[in-house]
Biopython code that builds the backbone (N, CA, C, O; Angstrom):
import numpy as np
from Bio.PDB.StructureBuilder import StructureBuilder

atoms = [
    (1, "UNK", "N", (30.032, 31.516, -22.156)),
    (1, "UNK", "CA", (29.170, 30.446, -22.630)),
    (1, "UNK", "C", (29.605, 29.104, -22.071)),
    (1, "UNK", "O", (28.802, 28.187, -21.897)),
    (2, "UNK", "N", (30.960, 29.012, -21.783)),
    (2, "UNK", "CA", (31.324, 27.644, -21.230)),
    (2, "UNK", "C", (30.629, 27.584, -19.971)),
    (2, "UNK", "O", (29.850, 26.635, -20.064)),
    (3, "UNK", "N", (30.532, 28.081, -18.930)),
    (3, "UNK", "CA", (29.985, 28.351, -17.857)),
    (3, "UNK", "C", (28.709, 27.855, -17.889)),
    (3, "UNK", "O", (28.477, 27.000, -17.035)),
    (4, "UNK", "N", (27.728, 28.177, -18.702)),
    (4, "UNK", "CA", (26.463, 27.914, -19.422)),
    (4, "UNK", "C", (26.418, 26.571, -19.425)),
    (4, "UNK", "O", (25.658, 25.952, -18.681)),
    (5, "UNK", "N", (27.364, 25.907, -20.401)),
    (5, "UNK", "CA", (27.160, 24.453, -20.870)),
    (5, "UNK", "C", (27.689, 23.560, -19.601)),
    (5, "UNK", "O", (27.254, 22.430, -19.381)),
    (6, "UNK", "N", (28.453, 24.058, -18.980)),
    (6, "UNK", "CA", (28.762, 23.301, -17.695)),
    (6, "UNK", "C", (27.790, 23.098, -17.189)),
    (6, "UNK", "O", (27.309, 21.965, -17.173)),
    (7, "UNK", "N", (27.179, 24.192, -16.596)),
    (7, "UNK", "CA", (25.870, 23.985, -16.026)),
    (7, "UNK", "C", (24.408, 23.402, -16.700)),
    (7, "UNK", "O", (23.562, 22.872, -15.979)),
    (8, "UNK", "N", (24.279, 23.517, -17.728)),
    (8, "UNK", "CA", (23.861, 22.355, -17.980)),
    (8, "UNK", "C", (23.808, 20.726, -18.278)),
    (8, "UNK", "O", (22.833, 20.018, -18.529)),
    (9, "UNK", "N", (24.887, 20.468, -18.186)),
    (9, "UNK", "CA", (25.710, 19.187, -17.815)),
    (9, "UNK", "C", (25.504, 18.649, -16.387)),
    (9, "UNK", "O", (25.379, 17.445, -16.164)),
    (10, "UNK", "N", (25.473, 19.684, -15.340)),
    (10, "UNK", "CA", (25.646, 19.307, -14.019)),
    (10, "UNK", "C", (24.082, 19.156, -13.990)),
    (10, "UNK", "O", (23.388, 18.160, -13.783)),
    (11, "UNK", "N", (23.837, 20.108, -14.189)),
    (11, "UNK", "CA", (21.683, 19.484, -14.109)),
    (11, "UNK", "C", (21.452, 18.413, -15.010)),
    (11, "UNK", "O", (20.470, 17.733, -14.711)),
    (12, "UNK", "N", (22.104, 18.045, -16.081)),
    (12, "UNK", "CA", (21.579, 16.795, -16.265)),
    (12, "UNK", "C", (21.905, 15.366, -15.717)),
    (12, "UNK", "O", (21.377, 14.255, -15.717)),
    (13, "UNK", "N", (23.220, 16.055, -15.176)),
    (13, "UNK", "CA", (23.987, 14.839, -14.397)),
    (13, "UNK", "C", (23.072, 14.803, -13.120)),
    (13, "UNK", "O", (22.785, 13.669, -12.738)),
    (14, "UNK", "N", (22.575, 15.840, -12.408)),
    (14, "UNK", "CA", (21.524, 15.644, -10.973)),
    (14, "UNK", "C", (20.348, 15.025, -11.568)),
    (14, "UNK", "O", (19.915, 14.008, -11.025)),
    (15, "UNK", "N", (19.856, 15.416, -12.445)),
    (15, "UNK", "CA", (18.579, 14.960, -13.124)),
    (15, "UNK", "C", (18.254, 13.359, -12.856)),
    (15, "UNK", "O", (17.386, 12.798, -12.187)),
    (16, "UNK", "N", (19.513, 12.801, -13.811)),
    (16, "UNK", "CA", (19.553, 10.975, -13.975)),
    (16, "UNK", "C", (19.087, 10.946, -12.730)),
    (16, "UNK", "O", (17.918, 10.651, -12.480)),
    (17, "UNK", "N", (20.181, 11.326, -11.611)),
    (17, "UNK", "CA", (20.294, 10.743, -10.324)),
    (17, "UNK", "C", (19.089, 10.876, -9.610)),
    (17, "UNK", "O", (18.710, 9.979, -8.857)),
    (18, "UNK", "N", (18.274, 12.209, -9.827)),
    (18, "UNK", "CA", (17.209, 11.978, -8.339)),
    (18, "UNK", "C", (15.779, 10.868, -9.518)),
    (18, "UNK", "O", (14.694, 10.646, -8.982)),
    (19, "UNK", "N", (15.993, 10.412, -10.776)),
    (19, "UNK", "CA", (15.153, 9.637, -10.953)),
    (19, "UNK", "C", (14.731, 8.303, -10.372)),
    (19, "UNK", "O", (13.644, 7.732, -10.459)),
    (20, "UNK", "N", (16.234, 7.818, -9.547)),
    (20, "UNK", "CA", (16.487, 6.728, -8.956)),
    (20, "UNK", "C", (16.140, 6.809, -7.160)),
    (20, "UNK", "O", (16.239, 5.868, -6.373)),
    (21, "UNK", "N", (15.645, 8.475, -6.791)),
    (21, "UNK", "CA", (14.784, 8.388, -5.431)),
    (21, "UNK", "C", (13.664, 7.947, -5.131)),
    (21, "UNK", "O", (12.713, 7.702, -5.874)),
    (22, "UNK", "N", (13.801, 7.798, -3.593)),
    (22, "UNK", "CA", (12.115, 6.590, -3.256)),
    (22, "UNK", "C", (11.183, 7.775, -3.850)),
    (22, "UNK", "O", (11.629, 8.917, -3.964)),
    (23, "UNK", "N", (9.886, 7.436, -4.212)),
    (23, "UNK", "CA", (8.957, 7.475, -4.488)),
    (23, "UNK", "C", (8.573, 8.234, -6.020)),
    (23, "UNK", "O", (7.792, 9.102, -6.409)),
    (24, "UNK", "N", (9.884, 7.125, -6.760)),
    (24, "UNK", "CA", (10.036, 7.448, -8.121)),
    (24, "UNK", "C", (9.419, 5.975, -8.794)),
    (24, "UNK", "O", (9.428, 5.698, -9.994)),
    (25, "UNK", "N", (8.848, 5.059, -7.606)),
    (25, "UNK", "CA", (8.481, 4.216, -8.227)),
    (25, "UNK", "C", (6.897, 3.842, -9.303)),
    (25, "UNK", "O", (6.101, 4.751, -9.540)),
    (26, "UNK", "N", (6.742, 2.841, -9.675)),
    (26, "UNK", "CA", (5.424, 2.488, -10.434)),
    (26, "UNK", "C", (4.283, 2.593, -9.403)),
    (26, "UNK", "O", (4.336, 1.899, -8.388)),
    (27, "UNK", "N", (3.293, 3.400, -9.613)),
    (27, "UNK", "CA", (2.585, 3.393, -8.800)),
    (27, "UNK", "C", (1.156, 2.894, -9.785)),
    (27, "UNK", "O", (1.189, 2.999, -11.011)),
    (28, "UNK", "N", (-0.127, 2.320, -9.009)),
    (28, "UNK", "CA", (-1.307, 1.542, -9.293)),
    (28, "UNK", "C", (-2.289, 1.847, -8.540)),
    (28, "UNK", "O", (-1.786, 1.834, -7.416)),
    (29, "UNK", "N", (-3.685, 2.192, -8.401)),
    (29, "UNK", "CA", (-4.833, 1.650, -7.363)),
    (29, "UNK", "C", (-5.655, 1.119, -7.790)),
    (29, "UNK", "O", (-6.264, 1.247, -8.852)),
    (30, "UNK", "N", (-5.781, 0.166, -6.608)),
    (30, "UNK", "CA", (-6.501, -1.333, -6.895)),
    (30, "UNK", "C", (-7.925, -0.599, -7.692)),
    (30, "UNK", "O", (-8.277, 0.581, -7.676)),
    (31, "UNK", "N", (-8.569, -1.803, -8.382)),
    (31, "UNK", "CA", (-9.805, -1.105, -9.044)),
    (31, "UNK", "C", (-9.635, -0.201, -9.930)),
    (31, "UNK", "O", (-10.720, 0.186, -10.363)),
    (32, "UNK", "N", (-8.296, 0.571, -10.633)),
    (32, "UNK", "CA", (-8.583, 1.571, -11.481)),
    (32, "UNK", "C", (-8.487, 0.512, -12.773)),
    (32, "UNK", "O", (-7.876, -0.548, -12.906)),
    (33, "UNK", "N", (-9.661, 1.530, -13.968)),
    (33, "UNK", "CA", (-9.665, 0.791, -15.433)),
    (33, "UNK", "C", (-8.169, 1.199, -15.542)),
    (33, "UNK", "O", (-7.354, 1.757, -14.807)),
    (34, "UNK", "N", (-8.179, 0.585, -16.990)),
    (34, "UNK", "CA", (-6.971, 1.118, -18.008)),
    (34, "UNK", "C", (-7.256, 2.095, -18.107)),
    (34, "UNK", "O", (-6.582, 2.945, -17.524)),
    (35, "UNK", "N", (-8.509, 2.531, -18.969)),
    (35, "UNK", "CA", (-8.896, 3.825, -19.480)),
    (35, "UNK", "C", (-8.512, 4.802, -18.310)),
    (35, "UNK", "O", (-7.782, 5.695, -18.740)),
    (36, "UNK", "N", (-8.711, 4.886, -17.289)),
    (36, "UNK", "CA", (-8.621, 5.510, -16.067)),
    (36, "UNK", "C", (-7.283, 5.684, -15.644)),
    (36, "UNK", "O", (-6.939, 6.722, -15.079)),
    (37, "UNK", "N", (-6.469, 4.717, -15.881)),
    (37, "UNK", "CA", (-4.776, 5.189, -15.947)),
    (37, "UNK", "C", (-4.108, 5.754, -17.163)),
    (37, "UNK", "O", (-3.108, 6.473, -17.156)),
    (38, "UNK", "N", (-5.083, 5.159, -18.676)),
    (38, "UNK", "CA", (-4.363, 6.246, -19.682)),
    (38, "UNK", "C", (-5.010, 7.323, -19.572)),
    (38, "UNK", "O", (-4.403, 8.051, -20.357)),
    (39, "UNK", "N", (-5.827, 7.925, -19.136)),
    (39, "UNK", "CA", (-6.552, 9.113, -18.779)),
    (39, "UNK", "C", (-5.641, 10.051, -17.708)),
    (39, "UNK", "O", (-5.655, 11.275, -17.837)),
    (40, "UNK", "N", (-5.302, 9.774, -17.254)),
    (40, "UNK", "CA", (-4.682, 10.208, -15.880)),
    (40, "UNK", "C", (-3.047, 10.591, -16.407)),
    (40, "UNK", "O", (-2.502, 11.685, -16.260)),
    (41, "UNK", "N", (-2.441, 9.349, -17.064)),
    (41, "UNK", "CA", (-1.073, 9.429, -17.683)),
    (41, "UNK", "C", (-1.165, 11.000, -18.594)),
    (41, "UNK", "O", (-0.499, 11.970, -18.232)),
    (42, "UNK", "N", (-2.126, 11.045, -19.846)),
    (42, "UNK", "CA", (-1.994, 11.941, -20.560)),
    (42, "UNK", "C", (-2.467, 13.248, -19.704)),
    (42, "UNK", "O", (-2.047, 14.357, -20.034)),
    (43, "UNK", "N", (-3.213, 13.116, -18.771)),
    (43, "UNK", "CA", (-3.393, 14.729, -18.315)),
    (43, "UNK", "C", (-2.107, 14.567, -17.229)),
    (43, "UNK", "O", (-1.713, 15.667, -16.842)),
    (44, "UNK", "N", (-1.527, 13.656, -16.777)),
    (44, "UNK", "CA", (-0.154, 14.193, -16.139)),
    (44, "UNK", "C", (0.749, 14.779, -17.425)),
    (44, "UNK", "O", (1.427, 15.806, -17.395)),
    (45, "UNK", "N", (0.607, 13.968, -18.438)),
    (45, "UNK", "CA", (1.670, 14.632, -19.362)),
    (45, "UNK", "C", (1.710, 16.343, -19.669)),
    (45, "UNK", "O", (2.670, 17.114, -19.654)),
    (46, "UNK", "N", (0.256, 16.590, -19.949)),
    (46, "UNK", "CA", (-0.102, 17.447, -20.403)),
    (46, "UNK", "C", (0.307, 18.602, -19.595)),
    (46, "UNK", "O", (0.891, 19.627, -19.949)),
    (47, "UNK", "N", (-0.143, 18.209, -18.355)),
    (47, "UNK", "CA", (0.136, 19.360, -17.251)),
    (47, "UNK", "C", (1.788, 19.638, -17.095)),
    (47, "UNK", "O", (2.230, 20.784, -17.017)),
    (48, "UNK", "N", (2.630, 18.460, -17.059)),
    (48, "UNK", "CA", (3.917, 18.456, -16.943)),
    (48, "UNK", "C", (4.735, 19.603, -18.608)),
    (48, "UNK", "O", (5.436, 20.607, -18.487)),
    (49, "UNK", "N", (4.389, 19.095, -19.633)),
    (49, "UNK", "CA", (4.463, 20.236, -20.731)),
    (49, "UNK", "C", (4.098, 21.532, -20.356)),
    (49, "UNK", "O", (4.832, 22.516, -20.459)),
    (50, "UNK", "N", (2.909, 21.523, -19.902)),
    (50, "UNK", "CA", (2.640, 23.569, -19.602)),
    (50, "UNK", "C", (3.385, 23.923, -18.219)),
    (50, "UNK", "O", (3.258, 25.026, -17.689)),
    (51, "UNK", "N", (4.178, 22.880, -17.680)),
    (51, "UNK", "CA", (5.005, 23.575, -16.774)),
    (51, "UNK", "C", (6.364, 23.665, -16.711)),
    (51, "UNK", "O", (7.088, 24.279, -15.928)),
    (52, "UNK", "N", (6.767, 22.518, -18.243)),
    (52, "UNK", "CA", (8.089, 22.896, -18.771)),
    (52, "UNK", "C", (8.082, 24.385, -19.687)),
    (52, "UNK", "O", (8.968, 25.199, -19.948)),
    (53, "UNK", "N", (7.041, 24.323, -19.929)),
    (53, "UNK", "CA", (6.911, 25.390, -20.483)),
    (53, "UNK", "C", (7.111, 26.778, -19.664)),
    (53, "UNK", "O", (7.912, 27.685, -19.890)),
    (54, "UNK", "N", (6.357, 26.689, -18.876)),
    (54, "UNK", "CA", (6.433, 27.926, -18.049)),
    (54, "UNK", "C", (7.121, 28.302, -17.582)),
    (54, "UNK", "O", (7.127, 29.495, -17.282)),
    (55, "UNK", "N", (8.414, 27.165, -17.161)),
    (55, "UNK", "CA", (9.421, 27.380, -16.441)),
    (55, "UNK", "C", (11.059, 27.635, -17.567)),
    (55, "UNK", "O", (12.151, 27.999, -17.131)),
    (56, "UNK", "N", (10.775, 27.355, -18.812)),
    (56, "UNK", "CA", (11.488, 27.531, -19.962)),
    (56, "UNK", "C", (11.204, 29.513, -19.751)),
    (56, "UNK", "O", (12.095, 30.360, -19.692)),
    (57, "UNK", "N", (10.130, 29.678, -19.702)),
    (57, "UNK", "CA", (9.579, 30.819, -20.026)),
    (57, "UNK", "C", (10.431, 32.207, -19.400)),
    (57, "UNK", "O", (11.113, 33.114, -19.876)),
    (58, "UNK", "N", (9.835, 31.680, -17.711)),
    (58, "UNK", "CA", (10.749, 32.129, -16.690)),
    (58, "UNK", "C", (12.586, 32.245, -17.233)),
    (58, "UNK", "O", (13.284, 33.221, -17.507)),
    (59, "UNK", "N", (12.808, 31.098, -17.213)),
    (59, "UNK", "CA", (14.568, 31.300, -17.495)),
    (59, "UNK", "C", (14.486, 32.275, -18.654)),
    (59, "UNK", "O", (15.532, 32.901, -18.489)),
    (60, "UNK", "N", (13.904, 32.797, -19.720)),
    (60, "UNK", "CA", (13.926, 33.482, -20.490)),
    (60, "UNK", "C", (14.146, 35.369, -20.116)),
    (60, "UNK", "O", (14.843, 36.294, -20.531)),
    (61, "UNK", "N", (13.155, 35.163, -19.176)),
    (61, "UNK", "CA", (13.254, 36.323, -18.452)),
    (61, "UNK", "C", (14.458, 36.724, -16.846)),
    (61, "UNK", "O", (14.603, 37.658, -16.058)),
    (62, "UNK", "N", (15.070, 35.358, -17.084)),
    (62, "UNK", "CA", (16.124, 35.626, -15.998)),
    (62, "UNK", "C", (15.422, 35.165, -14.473)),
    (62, "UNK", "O", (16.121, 35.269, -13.465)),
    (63, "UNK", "N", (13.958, 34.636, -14.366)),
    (63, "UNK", "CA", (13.295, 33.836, -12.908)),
    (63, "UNK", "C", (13.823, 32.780, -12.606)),
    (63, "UNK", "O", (14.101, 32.631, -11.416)),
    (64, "UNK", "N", (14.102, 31.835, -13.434)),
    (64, "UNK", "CA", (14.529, 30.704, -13.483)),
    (64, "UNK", "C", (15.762, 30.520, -13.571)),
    (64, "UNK", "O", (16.426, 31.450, -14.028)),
    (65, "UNK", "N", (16.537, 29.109, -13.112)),
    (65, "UNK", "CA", (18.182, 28.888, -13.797)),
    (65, "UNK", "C", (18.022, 27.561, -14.293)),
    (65, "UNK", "O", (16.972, 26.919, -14.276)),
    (66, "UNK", "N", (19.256, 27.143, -14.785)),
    (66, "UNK", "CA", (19.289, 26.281, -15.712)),
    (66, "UNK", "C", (18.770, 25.350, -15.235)),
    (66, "UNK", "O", (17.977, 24.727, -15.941)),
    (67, "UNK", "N", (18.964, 25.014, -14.184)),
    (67, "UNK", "CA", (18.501, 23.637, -13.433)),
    (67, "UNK", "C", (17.239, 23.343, -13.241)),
    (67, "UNK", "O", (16.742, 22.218, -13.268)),
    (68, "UNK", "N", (16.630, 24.506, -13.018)),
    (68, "UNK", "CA", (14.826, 24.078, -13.119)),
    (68, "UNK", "C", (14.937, 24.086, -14.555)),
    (68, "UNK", "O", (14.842, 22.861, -14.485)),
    (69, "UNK", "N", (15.026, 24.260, -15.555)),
    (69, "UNK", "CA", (14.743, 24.501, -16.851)),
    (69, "UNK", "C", (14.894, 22.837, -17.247)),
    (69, "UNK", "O", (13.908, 22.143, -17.498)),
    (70, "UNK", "N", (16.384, 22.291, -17.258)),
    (70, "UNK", "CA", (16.585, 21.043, -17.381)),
    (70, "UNK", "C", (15.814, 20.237, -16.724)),
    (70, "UNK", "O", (15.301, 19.386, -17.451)),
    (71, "UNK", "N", (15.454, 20.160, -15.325)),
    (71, "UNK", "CA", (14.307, 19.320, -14.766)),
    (71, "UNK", "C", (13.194, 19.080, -15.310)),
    (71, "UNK", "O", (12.696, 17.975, -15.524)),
    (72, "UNK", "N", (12.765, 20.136, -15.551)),
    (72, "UNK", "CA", (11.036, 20.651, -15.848)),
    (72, "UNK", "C", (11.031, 20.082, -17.488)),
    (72, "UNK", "O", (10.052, 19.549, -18.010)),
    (73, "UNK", "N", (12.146, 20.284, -18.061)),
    (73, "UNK", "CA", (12.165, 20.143, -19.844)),
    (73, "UNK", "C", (12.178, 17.968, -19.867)),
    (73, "UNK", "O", (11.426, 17.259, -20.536)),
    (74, "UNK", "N", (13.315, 17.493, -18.882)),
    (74, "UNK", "CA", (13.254, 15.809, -18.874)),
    (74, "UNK", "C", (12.094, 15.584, -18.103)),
    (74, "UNK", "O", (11.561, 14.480, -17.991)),
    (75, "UNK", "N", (11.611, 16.868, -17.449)),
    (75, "UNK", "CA", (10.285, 15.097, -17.074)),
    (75, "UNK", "C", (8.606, 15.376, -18.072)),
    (75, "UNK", "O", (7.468, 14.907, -18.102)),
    (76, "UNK", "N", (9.269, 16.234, -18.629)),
    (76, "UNK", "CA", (8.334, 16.546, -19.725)),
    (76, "UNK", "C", (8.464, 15.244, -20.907)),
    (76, "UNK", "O", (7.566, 14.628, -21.482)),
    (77, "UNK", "N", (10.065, 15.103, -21.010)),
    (77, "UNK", "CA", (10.359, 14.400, -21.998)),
    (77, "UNK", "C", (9.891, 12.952, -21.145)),
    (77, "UNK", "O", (8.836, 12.499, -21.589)),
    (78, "UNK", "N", (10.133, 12.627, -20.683)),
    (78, "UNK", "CA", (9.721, 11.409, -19.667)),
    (78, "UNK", "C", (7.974, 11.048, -20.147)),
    (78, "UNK", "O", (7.426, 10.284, -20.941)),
    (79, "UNK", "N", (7.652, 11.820, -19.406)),
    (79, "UNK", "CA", (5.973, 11.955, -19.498)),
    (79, "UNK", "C", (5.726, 11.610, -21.149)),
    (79, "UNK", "O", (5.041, 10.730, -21.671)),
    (80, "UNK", "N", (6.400, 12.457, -21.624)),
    (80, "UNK", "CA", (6.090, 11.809, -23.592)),
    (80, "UNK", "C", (6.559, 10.749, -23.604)),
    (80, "UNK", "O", (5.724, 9.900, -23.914)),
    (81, "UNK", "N", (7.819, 10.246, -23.352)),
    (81, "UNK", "CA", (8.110, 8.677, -23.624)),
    (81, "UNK", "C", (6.799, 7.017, -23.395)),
    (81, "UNK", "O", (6.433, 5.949, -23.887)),
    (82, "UNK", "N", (6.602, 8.095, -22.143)),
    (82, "UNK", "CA", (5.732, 6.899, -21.289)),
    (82, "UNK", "C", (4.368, 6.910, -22.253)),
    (82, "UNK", "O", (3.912, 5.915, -22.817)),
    (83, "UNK", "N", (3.863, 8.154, -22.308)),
    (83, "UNK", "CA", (2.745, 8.129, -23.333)),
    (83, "UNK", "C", (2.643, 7.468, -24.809)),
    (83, "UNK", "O", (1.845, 6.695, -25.340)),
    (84, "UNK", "N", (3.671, 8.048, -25.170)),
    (84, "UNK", "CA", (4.475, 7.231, -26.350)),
    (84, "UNK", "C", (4.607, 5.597, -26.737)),
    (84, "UNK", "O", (4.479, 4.953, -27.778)),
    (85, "UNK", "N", (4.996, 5.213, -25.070)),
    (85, "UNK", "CA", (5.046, 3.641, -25.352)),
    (85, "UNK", "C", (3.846, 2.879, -25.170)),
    (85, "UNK", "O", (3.619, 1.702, -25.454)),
    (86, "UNK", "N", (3.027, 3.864, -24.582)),
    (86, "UNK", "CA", (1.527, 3.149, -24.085)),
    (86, "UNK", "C", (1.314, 2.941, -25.412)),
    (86, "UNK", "O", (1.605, 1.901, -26.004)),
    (87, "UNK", "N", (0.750, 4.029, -25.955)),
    (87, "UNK", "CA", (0.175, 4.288, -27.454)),
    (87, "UNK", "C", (0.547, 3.241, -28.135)),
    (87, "UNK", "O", (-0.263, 2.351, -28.391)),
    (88, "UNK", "N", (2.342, 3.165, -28.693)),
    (88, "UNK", "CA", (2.553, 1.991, -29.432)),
    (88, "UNK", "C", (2.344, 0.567, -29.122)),
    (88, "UNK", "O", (2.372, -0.140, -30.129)),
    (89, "UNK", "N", (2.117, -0.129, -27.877)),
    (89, "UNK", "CA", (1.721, -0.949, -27.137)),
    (89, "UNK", "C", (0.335, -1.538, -27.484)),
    (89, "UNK", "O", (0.065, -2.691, -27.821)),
    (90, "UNK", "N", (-0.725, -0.146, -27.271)),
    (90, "UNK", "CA", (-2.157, -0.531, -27.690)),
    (90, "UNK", "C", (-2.436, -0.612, -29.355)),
    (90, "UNK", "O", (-3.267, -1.385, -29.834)),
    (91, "UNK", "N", (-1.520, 0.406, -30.245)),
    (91, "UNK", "CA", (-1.408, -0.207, -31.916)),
    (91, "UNK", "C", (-1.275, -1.125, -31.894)),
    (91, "UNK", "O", (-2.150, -1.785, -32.456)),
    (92, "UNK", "N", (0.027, -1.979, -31.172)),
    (92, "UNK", "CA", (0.619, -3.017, -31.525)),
    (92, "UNK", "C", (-0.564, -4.605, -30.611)),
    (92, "UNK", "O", (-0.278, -5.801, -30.540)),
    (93, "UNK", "N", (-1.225, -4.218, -30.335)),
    (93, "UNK", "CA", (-2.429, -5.329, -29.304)),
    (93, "UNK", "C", (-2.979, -5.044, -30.364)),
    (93, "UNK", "O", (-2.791, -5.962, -31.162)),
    (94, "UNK", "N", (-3.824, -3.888, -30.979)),
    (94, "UNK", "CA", (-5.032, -3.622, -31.778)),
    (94, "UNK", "C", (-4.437, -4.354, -33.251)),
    (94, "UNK", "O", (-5.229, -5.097, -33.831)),
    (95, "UNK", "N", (-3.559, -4.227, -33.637)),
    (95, "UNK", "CA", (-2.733, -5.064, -34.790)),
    (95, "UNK", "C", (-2.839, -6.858, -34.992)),
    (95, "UNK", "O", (-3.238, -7.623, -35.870)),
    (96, "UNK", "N", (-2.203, -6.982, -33.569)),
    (96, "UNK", "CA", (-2.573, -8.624, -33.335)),
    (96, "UNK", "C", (-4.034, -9.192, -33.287)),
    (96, "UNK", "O", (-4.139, -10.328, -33.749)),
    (97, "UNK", "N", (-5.087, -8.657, -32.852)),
    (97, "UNK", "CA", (-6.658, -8.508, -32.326)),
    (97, "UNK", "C", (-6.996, -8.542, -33.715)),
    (97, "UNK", "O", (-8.043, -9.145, -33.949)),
    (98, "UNK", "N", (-6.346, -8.018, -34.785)),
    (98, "UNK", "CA", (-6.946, -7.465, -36.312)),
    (98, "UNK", "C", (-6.475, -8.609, -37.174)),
    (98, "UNK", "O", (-6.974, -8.750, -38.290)),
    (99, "UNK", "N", (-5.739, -9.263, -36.825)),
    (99, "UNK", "CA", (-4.576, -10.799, -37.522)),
    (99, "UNK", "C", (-5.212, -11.833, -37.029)),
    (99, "UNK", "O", (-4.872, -12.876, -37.586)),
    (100, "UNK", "N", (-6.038, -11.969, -36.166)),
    (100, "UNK", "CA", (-6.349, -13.344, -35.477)),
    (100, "UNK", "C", (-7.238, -13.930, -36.560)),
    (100, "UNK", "O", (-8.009, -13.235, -37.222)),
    (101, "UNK", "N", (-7.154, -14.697, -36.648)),
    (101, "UNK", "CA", (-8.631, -15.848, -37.301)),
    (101, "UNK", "C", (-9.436, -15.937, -36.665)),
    (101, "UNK", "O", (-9.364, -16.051, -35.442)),
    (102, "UNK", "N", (-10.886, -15.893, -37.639)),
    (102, "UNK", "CA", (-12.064, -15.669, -37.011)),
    (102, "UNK", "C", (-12.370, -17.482, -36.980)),
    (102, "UNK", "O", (-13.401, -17.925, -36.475)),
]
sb = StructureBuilder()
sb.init_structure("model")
sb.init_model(0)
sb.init_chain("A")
sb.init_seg("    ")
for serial, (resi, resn, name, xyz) in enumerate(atoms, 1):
    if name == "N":
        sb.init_residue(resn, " ", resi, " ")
    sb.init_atom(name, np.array(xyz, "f"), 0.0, 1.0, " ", f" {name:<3s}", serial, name[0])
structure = sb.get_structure()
């Protein structure tokens, strides 16, 4: 089992690191709505979950190793964060919008 937890340590330690490679940056195109980027965000999320999933699945059956498992499981978690902060972002606008004086 130590063997195990090592290795998952070392994939999370690669993990951090390739978040900080080129074309990990913010990306935009000119002309898109909001709606059209939170649209896009949640079906990336979505898709990114059914493929942590799948790939959780795999390691279950011995296809997979730890390291895709850990990848596939943080950028799942990633993808929720980001969704996550949008969401509280637009409560927190729709909150202020609801406080203003008419």
């Amino acid at each position: 089992m130590v063997a195990r937890i090592t290795d998952a340590v070392n994939a999370y330690s690669n993990a951090a690191t390739r978040g900080l490679a080129p074309g990990m940056e913010a990306r935009a195109t000119p002309g898109e709505s909001f709606a059209d980027l939170v649209r896009d965000m949640v079906t990336d999320a979505v898709d990114t979950a059914k493929a942590s999933e799948q790939v959780s699945a795999d390691a279950l059956t011995g296809k997979a190793d730890v390291t895709e498992v850990v990848m596939a499981v943080n950028n799942a978690e990633l993808s929720l964060q980001a969704v996550v902060g949008i969401r509280d972002k637009v409560i927190e606008a729709y909150q202020e919008i609801i406080r203003m004086p008419i």
